[in-house]
C-alpha positions as CSV (number, residue, x, y, z in Angstrom):
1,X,118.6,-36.4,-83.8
2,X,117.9,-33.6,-81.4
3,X,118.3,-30.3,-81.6
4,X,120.7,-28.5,-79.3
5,X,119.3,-26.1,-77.0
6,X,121.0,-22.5,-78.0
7,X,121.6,-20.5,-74.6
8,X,122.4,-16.0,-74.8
9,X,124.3,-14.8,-72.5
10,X,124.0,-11.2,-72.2
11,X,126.4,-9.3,-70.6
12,X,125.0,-5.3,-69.6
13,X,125.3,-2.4,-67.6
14,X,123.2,0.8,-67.9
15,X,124.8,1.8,-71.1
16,X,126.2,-0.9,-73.1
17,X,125.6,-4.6,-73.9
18,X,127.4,-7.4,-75.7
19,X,125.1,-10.6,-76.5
20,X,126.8,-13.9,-77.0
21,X,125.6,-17.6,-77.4
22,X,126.7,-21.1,-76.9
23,X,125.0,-23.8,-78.3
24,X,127.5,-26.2,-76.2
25,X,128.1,-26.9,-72.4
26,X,128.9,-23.0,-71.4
27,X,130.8,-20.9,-71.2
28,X,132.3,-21.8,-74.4
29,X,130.9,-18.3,-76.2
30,X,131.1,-16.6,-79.2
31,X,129.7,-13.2,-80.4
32,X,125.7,-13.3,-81.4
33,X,126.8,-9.7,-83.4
34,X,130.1,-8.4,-83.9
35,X,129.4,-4.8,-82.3
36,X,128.0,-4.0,-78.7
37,X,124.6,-2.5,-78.3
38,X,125.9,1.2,-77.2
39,X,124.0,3.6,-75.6
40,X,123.8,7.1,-77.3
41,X,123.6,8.7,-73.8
42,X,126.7,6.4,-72.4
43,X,129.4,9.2,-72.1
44,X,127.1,12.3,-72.3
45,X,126.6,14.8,-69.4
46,X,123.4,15.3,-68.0
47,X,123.6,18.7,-69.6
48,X,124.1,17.5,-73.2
49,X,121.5,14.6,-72.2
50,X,118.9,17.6,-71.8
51,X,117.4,19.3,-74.7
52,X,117.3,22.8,-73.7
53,X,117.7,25.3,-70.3
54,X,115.8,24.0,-67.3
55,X,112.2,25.9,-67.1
56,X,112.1,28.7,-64.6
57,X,110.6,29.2,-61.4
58,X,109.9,32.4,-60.0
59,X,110.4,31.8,-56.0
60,X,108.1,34.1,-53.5
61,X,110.1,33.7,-50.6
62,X,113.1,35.0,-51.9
63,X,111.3,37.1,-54.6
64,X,114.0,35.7,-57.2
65,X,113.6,33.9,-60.1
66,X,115.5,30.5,-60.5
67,X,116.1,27.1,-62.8
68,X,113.9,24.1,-62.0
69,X,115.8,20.9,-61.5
70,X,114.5,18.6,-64.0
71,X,112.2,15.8,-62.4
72,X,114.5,13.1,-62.0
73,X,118.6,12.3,-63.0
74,X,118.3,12.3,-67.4
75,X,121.7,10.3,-67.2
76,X,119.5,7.4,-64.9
77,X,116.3,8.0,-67.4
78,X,118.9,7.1,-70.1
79,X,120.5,3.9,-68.3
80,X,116.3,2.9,-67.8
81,X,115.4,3.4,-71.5
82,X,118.6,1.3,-73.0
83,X,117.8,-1.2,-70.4
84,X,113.9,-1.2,-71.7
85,X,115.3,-1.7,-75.5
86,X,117.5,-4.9,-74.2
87,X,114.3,-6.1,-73.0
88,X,112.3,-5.8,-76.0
89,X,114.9,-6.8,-78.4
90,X,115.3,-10.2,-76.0
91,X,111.4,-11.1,-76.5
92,X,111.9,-10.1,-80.5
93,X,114.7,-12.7,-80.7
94,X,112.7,-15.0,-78.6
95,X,109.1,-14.9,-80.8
96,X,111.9,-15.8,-83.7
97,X,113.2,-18.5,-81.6
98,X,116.8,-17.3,-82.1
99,X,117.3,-18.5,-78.6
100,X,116.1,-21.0,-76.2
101,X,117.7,-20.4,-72.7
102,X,119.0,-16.9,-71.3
103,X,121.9,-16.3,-69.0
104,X,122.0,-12.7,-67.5
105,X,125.0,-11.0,-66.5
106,X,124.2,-7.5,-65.7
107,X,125.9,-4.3,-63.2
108,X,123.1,-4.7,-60.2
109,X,121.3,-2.0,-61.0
110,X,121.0,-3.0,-64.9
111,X,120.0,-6.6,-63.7
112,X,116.5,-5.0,-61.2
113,X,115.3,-2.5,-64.4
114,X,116.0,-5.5,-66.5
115,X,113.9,-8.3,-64.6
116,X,111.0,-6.1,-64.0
117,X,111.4,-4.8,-68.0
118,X,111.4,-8.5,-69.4
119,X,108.2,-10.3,-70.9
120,X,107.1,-13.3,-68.8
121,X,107.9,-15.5,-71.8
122,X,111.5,-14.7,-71.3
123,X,111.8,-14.7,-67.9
124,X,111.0,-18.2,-68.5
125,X,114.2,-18.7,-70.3
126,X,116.6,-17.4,-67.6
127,X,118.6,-20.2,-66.6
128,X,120.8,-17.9,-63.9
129,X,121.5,-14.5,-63.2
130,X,124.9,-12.7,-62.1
131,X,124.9,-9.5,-60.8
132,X,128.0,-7.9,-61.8
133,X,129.5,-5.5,-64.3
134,X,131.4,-7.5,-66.6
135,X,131.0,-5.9,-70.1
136,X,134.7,-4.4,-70.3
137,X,136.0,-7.7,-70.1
138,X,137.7,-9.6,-73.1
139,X,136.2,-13.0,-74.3
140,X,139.0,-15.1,-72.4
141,X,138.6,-13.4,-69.3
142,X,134.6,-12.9,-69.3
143,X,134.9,-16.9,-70.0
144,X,136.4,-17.6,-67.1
145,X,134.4,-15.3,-65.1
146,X,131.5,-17.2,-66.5
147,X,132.6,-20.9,-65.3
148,X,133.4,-19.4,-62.1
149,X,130.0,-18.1,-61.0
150,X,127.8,-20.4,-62.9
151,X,129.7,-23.5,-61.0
152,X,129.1,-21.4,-57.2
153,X,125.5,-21.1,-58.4
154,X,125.0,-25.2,-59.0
C-alpha cells in the first residue's frame, strides 16, 4: 500500500497564520491546530511595540535637542520576526516529517520575507504559492478560494 502524500497549506500575513493539511486531492482541508499562530505585536502601536522613549539627539544647527527616530518601522520589524518563526517552525515540522508537500498562501509582502526566510529543504516542498491575504476567511470560503487559484495555476 502506499502512503499518501500529506500537503500544509499555510495561510499568513505579517501577523497571524493558520496551518491546515489535506492528505487528499486539495483543497479539502482541515485544521493542523485548532488556534492560529498570532503575533504578540499584531494590534500594538509602534509606541507600545518600543520599549522605552526614543534616545536623544542634540541638533547643532538648531542648537535644540530632539528624539531620534528609531532605525527602522518596529511594527515592520515585528511582521519580519513572526514571519522568521513560520519559517523555522515549517523546517521543525519538516525534519519530523509531519508534512510532505507545502502550499503557501501569504499577503505579498509576508510571501517575499517568507521565501527568502525558508530552509532550502522546504522550499523544496512548495508545490505553489498564492500571493494574497486570505487568513480572515472561514474554512468554506478559504476552500473555494483555494480551488480557484490552484486550478488558474495548472
Amino acid at each position: 500500500m502506499t502512503r499518501k502524500i500529506l500537503t500544509w497549506i499555510l495561510v499568513a500575513d505579517g501577523g497571524k497564520a493558520r496551518l491546515f493539511c489535506s492528505d487528499v486531492r486539495l483543497p479539502r482541508i482541515r485544521p493542523v491546530i485548532d488556534d492560529a499562530f498570532v503575533s504578540e505585536a499584531r494590534h500594538l502601536s509602534n509606541q507600545d511595540i518600543l520599549s522605552d522613549r526614543p534616545g536623544r539627539a542634540f541638533d547643532r544647527s538648531r542648537g535644540q535637542p530632539h528624539a531620534m527616530e528609531p532605525p527602522s518601522d518596529p511594527k515592520t520589524v515585528e511582521e519580519d520576526r513572526f514571519v522568521r518563526y513560520l519559517a523555522d517552525y515549517l523546517k521543525q515540522a519538516l525534519d519530523r516529517g509531519a508534512f510532505d508537500a507545502l502550499v503557501l498562501v501569504a499577503a505579498p509582502r509576508a510571501l517575499g520575507i517568507l521565501r527568502r526566510a525558508m530552509d532550502k529543504t522546504v522550499q523544496a516542498t512548495v508545490e505553489s504559492e498564492i500571493a494574497k491575504d486570505l487568513t480572515n476567511l472561514p474554512i468554506k470560503e478559504l476552500t473555494e478560494h483555494l480551488e480557484s487559484d490552484l486550478q488558474s495555476q495548472s
